[in-house]
C-alpha positions as protocol buffer text, in pm:
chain_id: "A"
residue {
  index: 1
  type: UNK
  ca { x: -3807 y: -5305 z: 30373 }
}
residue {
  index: 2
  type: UNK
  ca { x: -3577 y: -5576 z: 30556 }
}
residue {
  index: 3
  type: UNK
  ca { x: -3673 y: -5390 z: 30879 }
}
residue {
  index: 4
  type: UNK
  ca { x: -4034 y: -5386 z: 30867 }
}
residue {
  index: 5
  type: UNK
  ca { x: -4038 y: -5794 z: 30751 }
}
residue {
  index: 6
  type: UNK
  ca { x: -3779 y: -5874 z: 31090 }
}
residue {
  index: 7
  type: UNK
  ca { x: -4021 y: -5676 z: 31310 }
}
residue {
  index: 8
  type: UNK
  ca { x: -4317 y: -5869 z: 31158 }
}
residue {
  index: 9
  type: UNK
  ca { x: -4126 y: -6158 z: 31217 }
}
residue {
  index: 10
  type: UNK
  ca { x: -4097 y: -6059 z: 31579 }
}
residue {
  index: 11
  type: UNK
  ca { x: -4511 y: -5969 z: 31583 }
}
residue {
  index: 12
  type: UNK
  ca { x: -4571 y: -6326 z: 31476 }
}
residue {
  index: 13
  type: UNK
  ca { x: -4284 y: -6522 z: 31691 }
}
residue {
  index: 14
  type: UNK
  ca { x: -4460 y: -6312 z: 32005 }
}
residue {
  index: 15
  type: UNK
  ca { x: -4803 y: -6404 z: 31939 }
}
residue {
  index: 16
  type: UNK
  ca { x: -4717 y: -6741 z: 31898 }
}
residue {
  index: 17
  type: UNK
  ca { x: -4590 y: -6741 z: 32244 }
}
residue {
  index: 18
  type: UNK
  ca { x: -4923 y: -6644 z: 32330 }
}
residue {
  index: 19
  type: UNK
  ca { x: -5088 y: -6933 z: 32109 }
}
residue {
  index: 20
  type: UNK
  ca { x: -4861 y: -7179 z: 32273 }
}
residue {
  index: 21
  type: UNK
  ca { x: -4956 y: -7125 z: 32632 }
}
residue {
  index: 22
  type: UNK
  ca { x: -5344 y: -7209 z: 32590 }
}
residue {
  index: 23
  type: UNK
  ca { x: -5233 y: -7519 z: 32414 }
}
residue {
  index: 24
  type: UNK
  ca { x: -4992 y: -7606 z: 32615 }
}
residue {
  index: 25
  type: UNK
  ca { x: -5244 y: -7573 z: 32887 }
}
residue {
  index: 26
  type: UNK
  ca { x: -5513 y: -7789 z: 32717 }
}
residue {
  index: 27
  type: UNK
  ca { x: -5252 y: -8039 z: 32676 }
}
residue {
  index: 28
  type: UNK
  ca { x: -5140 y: -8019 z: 33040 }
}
residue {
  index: 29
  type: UNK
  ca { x: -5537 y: -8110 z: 33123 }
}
residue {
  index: 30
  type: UNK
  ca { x: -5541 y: -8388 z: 32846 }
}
residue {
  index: 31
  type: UNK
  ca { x: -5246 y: -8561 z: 32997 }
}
residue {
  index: 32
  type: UNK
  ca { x: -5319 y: -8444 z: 33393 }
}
residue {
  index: 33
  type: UNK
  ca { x: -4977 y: -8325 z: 33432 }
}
residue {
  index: 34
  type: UNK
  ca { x: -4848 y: -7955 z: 33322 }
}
residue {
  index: 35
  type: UNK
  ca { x: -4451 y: -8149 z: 33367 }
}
residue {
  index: 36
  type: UNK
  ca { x: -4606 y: -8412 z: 33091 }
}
residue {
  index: 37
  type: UNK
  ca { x: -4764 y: -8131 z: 32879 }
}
residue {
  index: 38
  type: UNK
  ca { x: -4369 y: -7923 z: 32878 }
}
residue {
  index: 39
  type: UNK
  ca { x: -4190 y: -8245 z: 32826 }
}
residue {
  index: 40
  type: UNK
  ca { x: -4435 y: -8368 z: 32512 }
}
residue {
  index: 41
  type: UNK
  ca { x: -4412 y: -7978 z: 32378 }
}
residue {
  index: 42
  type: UNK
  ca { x: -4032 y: -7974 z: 32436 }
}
residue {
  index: 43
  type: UNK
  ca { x: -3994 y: -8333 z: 32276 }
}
residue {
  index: 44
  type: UNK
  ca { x: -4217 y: -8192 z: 31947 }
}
residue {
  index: 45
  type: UNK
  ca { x: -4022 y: -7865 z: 31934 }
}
residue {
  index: 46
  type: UNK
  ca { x: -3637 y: -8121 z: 31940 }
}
residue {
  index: 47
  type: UNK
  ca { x: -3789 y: -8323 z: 31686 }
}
residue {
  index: 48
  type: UNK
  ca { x: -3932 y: -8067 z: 31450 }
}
residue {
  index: 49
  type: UNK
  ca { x: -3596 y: -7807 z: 31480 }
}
residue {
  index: 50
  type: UNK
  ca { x: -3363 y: -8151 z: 31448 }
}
residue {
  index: 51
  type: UNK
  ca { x: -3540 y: -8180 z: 31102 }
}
residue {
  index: 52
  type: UNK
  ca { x: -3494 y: -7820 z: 31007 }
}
residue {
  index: 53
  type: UNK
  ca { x: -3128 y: -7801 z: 31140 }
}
residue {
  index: 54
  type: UNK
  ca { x: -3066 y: -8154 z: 30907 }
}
residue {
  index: 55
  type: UNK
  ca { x: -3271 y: -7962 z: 30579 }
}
residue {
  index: 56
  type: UNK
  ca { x: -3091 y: -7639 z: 30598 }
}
residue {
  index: 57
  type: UNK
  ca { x: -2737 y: -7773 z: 30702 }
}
residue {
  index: 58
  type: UNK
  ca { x: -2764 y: -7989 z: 30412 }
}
residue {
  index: 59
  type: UNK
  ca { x: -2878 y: -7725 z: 30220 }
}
residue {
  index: 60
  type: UNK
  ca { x: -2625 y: -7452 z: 30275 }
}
residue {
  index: 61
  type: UNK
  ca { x: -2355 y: -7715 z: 30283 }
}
residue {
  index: 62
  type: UNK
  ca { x: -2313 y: -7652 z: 30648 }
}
residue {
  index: 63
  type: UNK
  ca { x: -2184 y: -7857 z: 30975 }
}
residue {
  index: 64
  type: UNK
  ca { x: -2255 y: -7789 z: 31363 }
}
residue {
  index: 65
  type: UNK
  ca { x: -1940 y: -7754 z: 31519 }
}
residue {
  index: 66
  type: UNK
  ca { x: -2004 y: -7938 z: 31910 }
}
residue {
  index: 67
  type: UNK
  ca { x: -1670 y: -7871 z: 32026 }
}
residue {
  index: 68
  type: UNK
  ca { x: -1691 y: -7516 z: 32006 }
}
residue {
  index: 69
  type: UNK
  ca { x: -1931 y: -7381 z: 32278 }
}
residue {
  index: 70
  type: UNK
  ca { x: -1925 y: -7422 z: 32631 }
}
residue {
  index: 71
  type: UNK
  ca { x: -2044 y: -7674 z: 32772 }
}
residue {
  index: 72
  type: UNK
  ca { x: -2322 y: -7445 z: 33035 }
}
residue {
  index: 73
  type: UNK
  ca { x: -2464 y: -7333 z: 32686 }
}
residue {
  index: 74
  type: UNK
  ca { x: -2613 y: -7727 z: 32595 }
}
residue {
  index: 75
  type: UNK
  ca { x: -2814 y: -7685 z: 32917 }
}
residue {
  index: 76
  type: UNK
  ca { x: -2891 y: -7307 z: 32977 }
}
residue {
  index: 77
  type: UNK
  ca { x: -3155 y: -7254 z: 32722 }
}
residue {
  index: 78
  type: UNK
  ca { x: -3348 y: -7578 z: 32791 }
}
residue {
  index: 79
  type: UNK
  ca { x: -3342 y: -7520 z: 33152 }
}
residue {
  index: 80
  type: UNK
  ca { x: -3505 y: -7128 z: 33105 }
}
residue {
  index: 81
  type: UNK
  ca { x: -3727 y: -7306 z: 32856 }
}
residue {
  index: 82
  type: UNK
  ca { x: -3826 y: -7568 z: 33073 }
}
residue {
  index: 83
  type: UNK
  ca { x: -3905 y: -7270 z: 33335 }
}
residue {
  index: 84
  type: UNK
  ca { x: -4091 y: -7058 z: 33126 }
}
residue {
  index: 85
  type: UNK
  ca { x: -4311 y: -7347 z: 32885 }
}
residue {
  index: 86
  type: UNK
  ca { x: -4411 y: -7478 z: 33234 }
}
residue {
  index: 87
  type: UNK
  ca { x: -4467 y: -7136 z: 33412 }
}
residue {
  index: 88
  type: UNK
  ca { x: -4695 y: -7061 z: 33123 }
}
residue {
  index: 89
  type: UNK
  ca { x: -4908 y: -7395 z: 33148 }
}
residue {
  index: 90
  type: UNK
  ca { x: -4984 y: -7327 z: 33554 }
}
residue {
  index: 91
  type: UNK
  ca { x: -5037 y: -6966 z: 33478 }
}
residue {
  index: 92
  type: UNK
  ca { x: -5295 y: -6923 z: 33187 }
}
residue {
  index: 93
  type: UNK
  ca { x: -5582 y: -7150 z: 33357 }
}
residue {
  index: 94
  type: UNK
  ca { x: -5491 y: -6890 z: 33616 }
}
residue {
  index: 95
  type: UNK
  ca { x: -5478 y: -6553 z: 33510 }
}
residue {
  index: 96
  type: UNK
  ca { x: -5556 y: -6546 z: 33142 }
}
residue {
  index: 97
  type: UNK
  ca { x: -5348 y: -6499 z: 32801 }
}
residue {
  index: 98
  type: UNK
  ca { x: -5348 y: -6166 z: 32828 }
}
residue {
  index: 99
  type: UNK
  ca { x: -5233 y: -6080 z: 33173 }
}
residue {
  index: 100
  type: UNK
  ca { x: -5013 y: -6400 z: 33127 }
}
residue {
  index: 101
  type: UNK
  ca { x: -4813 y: -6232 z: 32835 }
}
residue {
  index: 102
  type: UNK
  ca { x: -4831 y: -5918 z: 33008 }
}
residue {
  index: 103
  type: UNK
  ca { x: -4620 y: -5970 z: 33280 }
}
residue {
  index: 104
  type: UNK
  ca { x: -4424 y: -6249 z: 33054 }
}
residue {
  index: 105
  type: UNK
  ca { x: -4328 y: -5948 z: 32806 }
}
residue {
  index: 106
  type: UNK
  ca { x: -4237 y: -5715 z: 33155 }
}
residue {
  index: 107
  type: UNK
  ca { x: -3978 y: -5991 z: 33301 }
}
residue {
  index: 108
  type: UNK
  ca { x: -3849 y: -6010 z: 32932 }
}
residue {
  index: 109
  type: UNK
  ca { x: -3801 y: -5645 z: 32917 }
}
residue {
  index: 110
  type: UNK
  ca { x: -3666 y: -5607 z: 33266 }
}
residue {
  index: 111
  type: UNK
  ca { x: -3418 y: -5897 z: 33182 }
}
residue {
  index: 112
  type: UNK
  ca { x: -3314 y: -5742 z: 32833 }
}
residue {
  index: 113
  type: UNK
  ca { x: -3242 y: -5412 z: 32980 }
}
residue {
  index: 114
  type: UNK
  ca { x: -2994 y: -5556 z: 33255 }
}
residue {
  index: 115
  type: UNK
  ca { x: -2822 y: -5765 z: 32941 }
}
residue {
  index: 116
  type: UNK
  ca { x: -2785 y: -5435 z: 32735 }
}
residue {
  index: 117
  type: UNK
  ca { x: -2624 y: -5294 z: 33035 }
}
residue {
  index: 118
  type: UNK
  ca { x: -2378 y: -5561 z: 33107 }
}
residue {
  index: 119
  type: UNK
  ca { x: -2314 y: -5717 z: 32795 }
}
residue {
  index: 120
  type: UNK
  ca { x: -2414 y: -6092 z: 32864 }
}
residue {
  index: 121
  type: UNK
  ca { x: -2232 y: -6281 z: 32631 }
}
residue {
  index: 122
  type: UNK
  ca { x: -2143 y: -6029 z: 32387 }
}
residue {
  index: 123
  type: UNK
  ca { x: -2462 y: -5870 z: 32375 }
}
residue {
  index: 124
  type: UNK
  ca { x: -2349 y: -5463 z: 32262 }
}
residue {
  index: 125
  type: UNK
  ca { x: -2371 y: -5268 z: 32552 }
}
residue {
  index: 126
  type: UNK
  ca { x: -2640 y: -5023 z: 32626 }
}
residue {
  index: 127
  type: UNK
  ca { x: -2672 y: -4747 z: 32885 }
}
residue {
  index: 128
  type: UNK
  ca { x: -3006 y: -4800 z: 33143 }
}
residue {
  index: 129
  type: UNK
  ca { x: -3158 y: -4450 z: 33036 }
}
residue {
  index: 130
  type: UNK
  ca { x: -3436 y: -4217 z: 33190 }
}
residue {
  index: 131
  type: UNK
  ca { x: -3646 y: -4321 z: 32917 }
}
residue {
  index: 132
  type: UNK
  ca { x: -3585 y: -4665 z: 32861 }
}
residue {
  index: 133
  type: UNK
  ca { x: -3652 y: -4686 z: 33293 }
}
residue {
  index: 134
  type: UNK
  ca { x: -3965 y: -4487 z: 33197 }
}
residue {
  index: 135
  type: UNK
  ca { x: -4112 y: -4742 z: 32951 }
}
residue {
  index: 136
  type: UNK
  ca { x: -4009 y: -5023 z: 33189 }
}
residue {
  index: 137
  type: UNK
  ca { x: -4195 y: -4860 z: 33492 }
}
residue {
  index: 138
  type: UNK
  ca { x: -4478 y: -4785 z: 33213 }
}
residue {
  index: 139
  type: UNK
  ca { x: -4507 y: -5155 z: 33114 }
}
residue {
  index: 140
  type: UNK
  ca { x: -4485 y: -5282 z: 33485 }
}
residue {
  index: 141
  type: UNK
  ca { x: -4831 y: -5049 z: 33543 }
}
residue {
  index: 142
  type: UNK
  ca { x: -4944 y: -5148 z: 33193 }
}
residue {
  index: 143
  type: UNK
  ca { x: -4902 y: -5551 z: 33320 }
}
residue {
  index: 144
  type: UNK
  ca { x: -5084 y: -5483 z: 33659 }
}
residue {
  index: 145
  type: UNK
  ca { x: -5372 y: -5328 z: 33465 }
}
residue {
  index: 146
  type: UNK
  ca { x: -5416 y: -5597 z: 33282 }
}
residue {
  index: 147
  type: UNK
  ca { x: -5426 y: -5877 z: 33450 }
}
residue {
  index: 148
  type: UNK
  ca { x: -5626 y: -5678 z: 33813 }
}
residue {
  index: 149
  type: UNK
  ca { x: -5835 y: -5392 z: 33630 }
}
């Protein structure tokens, strides 16, 4: 049962991605700047998880430890963030949601199979196989269908 309620999970976090470009998007038009339209979405998404991280750390009796990770790591996700939010908002007006989370989903699979395969930052290792190079080929033709066909 825990299974099937973290993949829903994962069904709902990945169509929000796709809910988030379009408004993103509109946002970017509202303000007349997609950098404006990532920085105000960013800014919401610090404020909003800063409340959460204060409820639930106060609520589990937690604490952040800052010293412990490197430094690289305070940066790293905002920067691929920053890259992908804004990515999105030029893209969408573009090419459309769906070929937009198309090729989105592609780089992310691409990417995840070369961090299986090396272990990036203690990620388990995984072999590149026949048929996980199969479904990644599958998924690039899948992505060009969508967004030219």
């Amino acid at each position: 049962m825990a299974a099937v309620l973290w993949a829903l999970l994962g069904v709902m976090a990945g169509a929000f991605v796709a809910i988030q470009a379009p408004i993103n998007a509109e946002l970017a038009r509202g303000l007349g700047s997609p950098l404006a339209a990532a920085a105000i979405s960013f800014l919401a998404g610090a404020v909003v998880l800063g409340v959460v991280t204060f409820i639930v750390t106060r609520t589990q009796g937690t604490s952040i430890t800052w010293r412990e990770p490197q430094a690289w790591l305070f940066v790293a996700g905002g920067l691929l963030g920053t890259v992908y939010v804004t990515t999105s908002i030029l893209l969408i007006p573009r090419i459309g949601a769906a070929a937009l989370i198309a090729f989105l989903i592609t780089g992310q699979l691409i990417a995840g199979m070369v961090i299986d395969r090396v272990g990036f930052l203690g990620v388990a290792v995984r072999e590149i196989s026949l048929g996980r190079l199969a479904g990644a080929g599958l998924l690039i033709v899948g992505a060009v269908m969508v967004r030219y066909l």
